[in-house]
Residue frames relative to the residue before (quaternion, step in Angstrom):
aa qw qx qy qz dx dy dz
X 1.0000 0.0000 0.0000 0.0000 0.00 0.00 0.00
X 0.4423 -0.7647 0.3913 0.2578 3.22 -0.72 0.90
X 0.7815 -0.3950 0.2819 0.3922 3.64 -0.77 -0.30
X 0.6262 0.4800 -0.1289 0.6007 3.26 0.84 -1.38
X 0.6552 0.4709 -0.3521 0.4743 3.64 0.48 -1.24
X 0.6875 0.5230 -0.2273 0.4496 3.49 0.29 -1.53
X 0.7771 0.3981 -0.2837 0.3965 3.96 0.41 -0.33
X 0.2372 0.8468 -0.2028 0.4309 2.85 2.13 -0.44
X 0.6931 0.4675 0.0443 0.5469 2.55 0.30 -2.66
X 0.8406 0.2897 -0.3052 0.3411 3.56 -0.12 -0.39
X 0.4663 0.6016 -0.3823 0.5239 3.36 1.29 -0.55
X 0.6435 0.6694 -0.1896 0.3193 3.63 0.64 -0.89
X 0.6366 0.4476 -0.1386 0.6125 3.05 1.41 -1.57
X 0.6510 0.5575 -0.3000 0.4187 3.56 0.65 -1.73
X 0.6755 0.6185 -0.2721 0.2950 3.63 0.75 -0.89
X 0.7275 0.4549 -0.0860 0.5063 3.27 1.68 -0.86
X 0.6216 0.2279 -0.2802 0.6951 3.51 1.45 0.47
X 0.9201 -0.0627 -0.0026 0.3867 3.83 0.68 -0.06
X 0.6981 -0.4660 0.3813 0.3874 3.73 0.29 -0.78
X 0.0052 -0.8638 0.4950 0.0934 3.73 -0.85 0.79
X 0.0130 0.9004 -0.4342 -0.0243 3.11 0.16 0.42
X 0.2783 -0.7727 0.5122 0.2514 3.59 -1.12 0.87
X 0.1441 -0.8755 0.4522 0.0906 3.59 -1.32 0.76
X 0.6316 -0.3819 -0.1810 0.6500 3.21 0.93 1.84
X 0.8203 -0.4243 0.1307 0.3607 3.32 -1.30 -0.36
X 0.5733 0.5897 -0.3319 0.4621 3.44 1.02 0.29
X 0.7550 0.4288 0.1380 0.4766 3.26 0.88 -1.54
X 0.0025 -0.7972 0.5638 -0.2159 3.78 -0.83 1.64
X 0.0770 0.8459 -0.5156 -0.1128 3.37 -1.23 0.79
X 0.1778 -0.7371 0.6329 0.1566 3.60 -0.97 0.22
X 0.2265 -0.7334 0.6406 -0.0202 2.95 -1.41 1.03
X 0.0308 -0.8263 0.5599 0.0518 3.75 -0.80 1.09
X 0.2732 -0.8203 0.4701 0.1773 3.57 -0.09 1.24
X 0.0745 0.6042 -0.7861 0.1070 4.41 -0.51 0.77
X 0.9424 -0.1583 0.1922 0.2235 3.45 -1.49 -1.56
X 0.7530 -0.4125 0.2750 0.4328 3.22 -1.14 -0.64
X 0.7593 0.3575 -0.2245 0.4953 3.38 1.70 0.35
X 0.2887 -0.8630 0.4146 -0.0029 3.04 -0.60 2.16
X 0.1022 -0.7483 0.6396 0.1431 3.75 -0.74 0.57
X 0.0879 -0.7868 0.6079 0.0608 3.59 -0.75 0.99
X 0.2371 -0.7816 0.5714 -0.0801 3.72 -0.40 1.40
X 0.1618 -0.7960 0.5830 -0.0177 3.69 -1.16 0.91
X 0.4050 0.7537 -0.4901 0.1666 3.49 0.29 0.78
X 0.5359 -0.6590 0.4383 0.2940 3.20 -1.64 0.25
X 0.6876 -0.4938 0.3618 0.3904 3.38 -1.12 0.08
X 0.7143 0.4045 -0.2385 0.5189 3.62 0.93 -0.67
X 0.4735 0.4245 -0.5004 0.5876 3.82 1.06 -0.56
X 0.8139 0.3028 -0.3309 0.3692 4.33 -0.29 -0.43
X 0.5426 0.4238 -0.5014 0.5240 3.64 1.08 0.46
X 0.6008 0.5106 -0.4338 0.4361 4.16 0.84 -1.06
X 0.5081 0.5599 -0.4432 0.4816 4.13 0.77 -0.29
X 0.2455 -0.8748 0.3573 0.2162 3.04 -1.18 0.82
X 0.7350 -0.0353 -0.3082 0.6029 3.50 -0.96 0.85
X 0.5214 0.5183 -0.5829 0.3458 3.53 -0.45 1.03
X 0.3339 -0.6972 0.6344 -0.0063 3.29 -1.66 1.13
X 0.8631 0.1962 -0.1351 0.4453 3.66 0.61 -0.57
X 0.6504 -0.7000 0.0935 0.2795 3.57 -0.62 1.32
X 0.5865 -0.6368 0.1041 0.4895 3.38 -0.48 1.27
X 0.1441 0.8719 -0.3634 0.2950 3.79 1.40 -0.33
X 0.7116 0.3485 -0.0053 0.6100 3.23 0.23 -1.91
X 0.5588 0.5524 -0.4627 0.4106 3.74 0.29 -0.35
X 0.8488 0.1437 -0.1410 0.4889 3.14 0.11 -1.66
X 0.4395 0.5377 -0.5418 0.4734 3.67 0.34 1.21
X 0.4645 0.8427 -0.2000 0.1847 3.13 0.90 0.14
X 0.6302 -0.2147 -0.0812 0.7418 3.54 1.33 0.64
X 0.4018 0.4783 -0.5907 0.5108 3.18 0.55 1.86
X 0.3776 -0.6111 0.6305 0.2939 3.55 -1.58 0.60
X 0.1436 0.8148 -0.5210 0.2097 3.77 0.11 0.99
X 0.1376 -0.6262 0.6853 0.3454 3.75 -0.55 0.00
X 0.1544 -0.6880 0.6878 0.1725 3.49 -1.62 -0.06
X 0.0676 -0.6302 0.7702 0.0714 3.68 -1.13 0.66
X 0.0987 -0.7774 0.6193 -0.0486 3.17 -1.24 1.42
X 0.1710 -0.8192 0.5187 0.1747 3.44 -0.71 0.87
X 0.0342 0.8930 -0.4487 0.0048 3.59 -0.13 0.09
X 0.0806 -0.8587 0.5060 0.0084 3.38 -0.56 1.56
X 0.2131 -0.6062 0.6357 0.4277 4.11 -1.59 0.27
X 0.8000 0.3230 -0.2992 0.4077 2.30 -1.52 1.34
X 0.3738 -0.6892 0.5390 0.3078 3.52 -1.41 0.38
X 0.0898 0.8115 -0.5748 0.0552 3.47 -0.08 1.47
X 0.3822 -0.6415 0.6030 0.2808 4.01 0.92 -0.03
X 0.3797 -0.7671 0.4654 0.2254 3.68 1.52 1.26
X 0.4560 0.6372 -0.5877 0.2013 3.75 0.04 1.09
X 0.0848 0.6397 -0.6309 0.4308 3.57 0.11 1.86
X 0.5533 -0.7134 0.4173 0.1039 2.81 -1.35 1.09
X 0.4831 0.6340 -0.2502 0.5496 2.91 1.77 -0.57
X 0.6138 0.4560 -0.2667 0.5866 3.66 0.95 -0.49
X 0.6763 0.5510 -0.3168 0.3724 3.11 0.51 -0.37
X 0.5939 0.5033 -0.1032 0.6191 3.33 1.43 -1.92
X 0.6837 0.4106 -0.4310 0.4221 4.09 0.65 0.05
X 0.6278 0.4478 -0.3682 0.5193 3.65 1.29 -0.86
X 0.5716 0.6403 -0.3690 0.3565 3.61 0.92 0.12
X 0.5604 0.5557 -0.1313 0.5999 2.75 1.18 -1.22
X 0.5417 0.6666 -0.3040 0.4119 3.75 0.53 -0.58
X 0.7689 0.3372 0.0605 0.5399 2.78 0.38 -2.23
X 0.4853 0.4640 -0.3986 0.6248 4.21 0.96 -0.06
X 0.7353 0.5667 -0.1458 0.3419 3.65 0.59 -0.33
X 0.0272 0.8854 -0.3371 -0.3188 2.78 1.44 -1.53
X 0.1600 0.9300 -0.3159 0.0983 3.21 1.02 0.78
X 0.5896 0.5453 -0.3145 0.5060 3.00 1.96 -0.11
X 0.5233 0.6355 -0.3739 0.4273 3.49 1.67 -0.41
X 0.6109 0.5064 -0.3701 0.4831 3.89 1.41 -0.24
X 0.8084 0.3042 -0.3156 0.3928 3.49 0.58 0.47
X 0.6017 -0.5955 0.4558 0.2748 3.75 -0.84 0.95
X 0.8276 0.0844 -0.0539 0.5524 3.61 0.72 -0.56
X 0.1427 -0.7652 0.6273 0.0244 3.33 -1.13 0.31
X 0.4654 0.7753 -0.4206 0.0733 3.65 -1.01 1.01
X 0.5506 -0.7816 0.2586 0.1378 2.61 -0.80 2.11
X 0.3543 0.8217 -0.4435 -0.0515 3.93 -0.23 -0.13
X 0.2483 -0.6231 0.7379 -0.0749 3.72 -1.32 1.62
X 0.1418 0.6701 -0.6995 -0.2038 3.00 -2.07 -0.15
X 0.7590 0.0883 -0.3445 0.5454 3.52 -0.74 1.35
X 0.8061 0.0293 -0.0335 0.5902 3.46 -0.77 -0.66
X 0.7362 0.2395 -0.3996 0.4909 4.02 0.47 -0.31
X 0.3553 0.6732 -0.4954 0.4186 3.73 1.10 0.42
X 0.6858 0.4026 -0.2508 0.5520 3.30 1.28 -1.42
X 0.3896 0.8615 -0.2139 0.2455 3.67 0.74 0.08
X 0.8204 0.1540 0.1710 0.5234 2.08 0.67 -2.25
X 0.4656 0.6823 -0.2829 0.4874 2.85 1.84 0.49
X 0.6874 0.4376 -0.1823 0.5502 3.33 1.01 -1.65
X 0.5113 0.5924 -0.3100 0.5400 4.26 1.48 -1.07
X 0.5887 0.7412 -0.2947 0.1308 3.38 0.40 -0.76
X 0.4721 0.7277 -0.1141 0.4844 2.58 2.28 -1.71
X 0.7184 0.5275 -0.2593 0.3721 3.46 0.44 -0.71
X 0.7536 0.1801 -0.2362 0.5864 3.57 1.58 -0.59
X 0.6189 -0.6399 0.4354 0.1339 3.49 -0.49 1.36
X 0.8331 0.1487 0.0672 0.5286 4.20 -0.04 0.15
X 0.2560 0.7199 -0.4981 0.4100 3.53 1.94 -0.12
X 0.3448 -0.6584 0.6537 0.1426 3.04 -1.92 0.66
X 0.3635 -0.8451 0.3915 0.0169 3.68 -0.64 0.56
X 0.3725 0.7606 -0.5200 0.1109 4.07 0.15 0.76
X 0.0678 -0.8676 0.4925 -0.0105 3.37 -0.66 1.71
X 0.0889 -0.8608 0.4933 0.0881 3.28 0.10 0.54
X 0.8685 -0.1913 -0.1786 0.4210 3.29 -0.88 2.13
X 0.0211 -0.9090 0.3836 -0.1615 3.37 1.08 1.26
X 0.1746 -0.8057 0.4813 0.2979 3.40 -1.06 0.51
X 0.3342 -0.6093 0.5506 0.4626 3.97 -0.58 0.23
X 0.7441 -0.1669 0.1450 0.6304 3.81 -0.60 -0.28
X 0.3004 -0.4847 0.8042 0.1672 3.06 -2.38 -0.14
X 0.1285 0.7715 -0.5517 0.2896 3.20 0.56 1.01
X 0.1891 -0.8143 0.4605 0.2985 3.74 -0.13 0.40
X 0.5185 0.6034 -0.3690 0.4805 3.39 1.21 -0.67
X 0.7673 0.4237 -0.2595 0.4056 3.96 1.17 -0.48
X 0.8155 0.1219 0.0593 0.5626 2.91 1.72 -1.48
X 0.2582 -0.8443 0.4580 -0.1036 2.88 0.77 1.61
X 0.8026 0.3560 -0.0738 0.4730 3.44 0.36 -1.36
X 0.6459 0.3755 -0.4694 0.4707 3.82 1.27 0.63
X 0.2670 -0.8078 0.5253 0.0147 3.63 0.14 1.40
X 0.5116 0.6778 -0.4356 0.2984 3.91 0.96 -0.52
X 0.7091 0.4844 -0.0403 0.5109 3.91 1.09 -0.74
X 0.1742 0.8803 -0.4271 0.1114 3.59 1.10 1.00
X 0.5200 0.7223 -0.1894 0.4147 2.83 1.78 -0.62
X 0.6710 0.4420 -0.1121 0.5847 3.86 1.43 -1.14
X 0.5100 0.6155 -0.5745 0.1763 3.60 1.06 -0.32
X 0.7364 0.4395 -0.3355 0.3898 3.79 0.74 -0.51
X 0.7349 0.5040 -0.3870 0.2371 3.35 0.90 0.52
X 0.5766 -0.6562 0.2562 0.4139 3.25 -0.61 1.33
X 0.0479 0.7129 -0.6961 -0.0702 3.76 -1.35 0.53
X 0.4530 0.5737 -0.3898 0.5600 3.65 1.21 0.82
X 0.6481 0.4061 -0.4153 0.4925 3.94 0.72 0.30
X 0.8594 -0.2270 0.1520 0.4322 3.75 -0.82 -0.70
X 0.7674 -0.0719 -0.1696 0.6142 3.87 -0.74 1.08
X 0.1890 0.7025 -0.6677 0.1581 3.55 1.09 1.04
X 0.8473 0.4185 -0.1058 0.3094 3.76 -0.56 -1.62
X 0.2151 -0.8250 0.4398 0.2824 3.51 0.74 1.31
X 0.7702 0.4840 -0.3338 0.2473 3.73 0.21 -1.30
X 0.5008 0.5897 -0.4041 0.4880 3.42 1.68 -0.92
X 0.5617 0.6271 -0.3696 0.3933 4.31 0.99 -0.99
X 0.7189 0.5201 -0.3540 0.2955 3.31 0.74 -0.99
X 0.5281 0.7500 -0.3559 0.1789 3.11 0.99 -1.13
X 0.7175 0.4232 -0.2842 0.4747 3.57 1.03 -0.71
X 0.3897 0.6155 -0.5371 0.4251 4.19 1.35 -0.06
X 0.6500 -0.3008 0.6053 0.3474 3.54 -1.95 0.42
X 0.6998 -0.2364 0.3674 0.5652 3.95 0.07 -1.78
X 0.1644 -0.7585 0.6306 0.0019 3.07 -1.28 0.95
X 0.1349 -0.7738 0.6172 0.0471 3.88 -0.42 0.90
X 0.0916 -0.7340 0.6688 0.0741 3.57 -1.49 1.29
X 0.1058 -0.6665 0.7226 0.1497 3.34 -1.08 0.63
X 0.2247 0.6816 -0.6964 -0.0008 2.67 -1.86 0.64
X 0.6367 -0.5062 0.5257 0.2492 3.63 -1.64 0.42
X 0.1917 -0.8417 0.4942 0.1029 3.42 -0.15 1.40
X 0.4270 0.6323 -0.4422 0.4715 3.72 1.31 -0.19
X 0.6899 0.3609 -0.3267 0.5358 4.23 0.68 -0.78
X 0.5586 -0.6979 0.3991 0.2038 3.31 -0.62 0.73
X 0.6239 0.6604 -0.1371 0.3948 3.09 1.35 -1.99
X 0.6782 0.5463 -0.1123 0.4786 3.13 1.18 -1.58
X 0.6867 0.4825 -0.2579 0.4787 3.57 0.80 -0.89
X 0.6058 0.6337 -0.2648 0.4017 3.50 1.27 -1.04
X 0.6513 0.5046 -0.1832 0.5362 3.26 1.29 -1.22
X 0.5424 0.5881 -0.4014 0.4459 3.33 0.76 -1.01
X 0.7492 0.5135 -0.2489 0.3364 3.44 0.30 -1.68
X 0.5488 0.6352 -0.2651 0.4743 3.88 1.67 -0.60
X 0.7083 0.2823 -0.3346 0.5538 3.54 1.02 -0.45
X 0.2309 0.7190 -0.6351 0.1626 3.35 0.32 0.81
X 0.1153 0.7201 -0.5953 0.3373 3.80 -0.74 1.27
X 0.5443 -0.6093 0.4947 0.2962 3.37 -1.30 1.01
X 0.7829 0.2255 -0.3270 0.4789 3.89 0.45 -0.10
X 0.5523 0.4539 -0.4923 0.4966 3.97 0.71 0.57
X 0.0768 -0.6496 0.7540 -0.0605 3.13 -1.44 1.42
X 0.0474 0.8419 -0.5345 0.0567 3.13 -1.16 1.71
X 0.7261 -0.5518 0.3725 0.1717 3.08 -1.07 1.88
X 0.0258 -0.6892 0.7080 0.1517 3.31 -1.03 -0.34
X 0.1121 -0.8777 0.4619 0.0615 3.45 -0.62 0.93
X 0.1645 0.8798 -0.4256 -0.1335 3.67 1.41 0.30
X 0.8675 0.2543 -0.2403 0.3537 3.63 -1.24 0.22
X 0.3121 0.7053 -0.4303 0.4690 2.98 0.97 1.02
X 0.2963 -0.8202 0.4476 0.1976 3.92 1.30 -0.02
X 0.7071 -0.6506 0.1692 0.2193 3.17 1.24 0.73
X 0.5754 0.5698 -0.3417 0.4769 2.66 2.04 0.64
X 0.0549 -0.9108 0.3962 0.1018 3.34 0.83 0.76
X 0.4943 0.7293 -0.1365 0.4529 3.38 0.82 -0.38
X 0.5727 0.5891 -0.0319 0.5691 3.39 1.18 -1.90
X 0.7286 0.5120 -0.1108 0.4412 3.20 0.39 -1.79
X 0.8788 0.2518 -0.2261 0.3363 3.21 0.06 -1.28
X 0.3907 0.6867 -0.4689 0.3949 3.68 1.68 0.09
X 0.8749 0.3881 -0.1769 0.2296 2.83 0.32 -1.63
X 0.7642 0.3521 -0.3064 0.4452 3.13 1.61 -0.08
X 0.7294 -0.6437 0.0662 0.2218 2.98 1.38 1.22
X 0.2632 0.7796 -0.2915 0.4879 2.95 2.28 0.30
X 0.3487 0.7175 -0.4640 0.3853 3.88 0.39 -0.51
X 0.8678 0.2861 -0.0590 0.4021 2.51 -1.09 -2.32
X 0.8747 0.3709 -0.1992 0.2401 3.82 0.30 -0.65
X 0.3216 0.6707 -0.4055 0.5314 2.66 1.90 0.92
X 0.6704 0.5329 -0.2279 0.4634 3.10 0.73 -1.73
X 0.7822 0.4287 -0.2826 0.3529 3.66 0.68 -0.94
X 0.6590 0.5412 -0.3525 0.3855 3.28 1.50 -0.16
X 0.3474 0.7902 -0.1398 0.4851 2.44 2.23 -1.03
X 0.7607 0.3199 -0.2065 0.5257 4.19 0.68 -1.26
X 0.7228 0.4740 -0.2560 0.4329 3.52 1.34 -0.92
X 0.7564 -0.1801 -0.0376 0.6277 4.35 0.71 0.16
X 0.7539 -0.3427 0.3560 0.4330 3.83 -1.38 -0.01
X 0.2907 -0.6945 0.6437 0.1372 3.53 -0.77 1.85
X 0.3431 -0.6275 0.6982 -0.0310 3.08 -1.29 1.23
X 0.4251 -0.6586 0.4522 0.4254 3.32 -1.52 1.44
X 0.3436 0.7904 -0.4288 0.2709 3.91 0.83 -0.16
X 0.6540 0.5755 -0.1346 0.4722 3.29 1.09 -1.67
X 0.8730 0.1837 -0.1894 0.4101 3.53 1.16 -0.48
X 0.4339 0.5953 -0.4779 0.4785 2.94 1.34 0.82
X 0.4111 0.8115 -0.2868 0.3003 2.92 1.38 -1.04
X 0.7332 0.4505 -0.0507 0.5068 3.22 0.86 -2.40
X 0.7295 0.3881 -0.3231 0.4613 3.43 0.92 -0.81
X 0.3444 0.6082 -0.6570 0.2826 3.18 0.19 1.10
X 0.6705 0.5892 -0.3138 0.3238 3.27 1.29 -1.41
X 0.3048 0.6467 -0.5762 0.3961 3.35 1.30 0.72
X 0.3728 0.7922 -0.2829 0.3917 3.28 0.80 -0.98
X 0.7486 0.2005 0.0104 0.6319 3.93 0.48 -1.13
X 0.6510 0.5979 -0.2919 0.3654 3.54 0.66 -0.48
X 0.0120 -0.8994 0.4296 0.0803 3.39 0.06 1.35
X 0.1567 0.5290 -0.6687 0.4985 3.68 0.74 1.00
X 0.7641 0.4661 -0.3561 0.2686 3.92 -0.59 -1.71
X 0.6070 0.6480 -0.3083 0.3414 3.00 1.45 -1.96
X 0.7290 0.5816 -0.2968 0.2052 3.59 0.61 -1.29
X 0.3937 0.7959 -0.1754 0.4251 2.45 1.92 -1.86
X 0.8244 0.2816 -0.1822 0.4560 3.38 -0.51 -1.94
X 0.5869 0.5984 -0.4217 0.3460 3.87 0.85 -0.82
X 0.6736 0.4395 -0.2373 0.5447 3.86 1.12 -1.01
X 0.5915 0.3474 -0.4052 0.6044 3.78 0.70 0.12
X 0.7939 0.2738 -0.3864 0.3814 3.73 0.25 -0.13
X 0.4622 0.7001 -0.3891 0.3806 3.51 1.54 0.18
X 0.7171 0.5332 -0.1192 0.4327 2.89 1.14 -1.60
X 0.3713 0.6127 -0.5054 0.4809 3.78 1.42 0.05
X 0.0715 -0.6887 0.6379 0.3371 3.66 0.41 -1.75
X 0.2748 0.6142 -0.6014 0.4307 3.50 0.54 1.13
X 0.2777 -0.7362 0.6060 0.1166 3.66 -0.56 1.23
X 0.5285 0.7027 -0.3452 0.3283 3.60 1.08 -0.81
X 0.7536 0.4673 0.0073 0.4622 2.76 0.40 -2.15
X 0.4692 0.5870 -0.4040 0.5216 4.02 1.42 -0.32
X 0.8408 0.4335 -0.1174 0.3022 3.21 0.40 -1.71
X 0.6066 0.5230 -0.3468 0.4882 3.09 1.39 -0.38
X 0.4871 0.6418 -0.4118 0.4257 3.61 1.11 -0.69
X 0.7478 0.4224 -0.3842 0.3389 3.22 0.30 -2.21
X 0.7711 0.4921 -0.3348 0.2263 3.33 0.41 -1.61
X 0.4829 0.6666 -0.3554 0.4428 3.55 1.50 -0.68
X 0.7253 0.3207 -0.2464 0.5571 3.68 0.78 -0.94
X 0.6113 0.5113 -0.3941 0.4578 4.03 0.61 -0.32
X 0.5940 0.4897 -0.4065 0.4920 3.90 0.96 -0.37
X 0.6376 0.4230 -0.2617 0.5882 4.08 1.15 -0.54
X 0.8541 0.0135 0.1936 0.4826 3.92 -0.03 -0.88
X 0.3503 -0.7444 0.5389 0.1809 3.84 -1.27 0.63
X 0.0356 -0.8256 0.5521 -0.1107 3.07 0.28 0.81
X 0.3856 -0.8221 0.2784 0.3129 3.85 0.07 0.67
X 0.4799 0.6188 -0.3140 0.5368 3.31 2.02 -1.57
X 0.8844 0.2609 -0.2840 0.2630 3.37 0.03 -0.46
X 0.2750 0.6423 -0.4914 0.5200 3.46 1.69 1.02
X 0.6823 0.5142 -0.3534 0.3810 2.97 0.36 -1.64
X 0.8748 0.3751 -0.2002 0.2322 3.58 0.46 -1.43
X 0.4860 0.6792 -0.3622 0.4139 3.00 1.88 0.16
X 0.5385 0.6547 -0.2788 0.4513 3.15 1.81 -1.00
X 0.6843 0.5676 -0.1511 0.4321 3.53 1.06 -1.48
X 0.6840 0.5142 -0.1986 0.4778 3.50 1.02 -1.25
X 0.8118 0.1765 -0.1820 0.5260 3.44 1.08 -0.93
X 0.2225 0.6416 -0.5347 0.5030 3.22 0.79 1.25
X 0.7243 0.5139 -0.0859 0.4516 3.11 0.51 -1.74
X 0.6193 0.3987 -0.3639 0.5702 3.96 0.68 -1.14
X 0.8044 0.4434 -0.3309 0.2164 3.93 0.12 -0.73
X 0.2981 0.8406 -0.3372 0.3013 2.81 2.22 0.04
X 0.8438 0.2853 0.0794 0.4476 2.53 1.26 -2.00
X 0.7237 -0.5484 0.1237 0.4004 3.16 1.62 0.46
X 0.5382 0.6716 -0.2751 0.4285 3.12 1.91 0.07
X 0.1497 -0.8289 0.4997 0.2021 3.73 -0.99 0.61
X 0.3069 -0.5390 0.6555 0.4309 3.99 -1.10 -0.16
X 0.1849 -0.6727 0.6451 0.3116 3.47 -1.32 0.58
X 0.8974 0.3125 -0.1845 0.2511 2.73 -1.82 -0.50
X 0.7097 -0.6522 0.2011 0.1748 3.33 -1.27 1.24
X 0.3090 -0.6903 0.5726 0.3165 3.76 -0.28 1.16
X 0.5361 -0.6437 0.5185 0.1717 3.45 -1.82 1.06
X 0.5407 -0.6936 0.3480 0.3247 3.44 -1.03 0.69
X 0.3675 -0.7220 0.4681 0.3529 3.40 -0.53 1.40
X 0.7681 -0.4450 0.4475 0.1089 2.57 -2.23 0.27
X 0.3154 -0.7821 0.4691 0.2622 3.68 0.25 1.15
């Protein structure tokens, strides 16, 4: 489906629970009107086509047998929505007081809509905040040393909802994840330092933090605890255990603990994941690893559990 067609299509739908509205030529919102609890999402057009079989923005997803409203923002292209026209709509908003019609508020982006829903945030007072691998500004004069984003160096992040971390200040709490293995990502992270931002570390995740936390189903049940009393950094460690079962992570962490060359520390992993699930890579490498320890004279005690047919 082409562009044009495809917004079409959504304008269409959006129209019949609330309102679409374009916001110059880059930049679109939809508004879905349920309850007294609002989730405001930032995504791009290509981050909802790279999802599979899905057409409409993940937003609407995780509203899904919930009485939420949703306010989606949605942008072509990775612009870190800085258009004046964006601007002039959170204005409008807040000239309105449309955030004052809803008991909860919560903002959520990753990466450039991380910075989003961060810097947007400002606009609802007591809002709750979860960005995953945000940037604070592309300012070069700040972030010289993140080169990934040649494309944004001329755009201003020094005028209005420019300076994401200074934005937060007015949220309830505002949680960043990010992947401490990417440097960039940590760096930023380390910008929203502030007495009401609590930031996660998310390591072996390959930077796809987002990715991750769909598929293992962790998302949506943040957010919902997240709409239902104060999300504690507890609450998301909590979920990230289910990394734990999650063999994408498993692999992940296995190649960071290969790459030590610590046979020990291998073998304990594999066997740690072979008591939960059979995964084969990690036969093999238990086989290999403790091969290797008896070279040198070393043993694994005690008995691996019977896998799981």
């Amino acid at each position: 489906m082409v562009e044009a067609e495809w917004l079409d299509t959504l304008e269409d739908i959006a129209e019949e629970h609330g309102y679409f509205e374009p916001l110059g030529p880059d930049h679109s919102v939809t508004f879905v009107d349920r309850g007294r609890t609002l989730l405001v999402t930032f995504e791009t057009m290509d981050s909802i086509r790279e999802r599979t079989n899905c057409d409409v923005p993940m937003g609407w997803e995780l509203i899904e047998g919930t009485d939420w409203s949703q306010l989606c923002l949605l942008s072509n292209g990775e612009t870190w929505f800085r258009h004046p026209a964006v601007y002039s709509y959170f204005d409008r908003l807040v000239d309105n007081g449309f955030f004052e019609e809803f008991d909860k508020v919560i903002f959520f982006g990753t990466e450039s809509c991380g910075y989003a829903a961060s810097a947007y945030s400002v606009a609802a007072p007591g809002s709750t905040v979860l960005a995953l691998s945000p940037q604070a500004t592309l300012d070069p004069r700040i972030t010289s040393w993140d080169d990934r984003f040649h494309h944004m160096r001329r755009t201003s992040f020094n005028d209005r909802y420019g300076y994401a971390p200074d934005m937060l200040d007015a949220a309830d709490r505002a949680f960043i994840l990010f992947d401490p293995s990417f440097d960039e990502d940590a760096m930023h992270a380390a910008l929203f330092t502030r007495q009401n931002v609590i930031k996660i570390p998310c390591p072996y995740l390959d930077g796809r933090i987002e990715t991750f936390f769909r598929r293992m189903n962790i998302l949506k049940p943040l957010l919902e605890i997240a709409s239902k009393r104060e999300l504690q950094a507890s609450d998301i460690y909590q979920k990230l255990r289910e990394r734990r079962n999650y063999p994408p992570y498993l692999r992940l962490f296995l190649n960071e603990v290969e790459a030590t060359r610590r046979p020990y520390l291998t073998a304990i992993l594999c066997r740690s994941v072979l008591t939960r699930m059979n995964i084969p890579r990690f036969r093999r490498q238990l086989s290999i690893s403790t091969k290797a320890l008896h070279r040198n004279g070393v043993s694994i005690r005690g008995p691996l559990e019977k896998q799981p047919a």
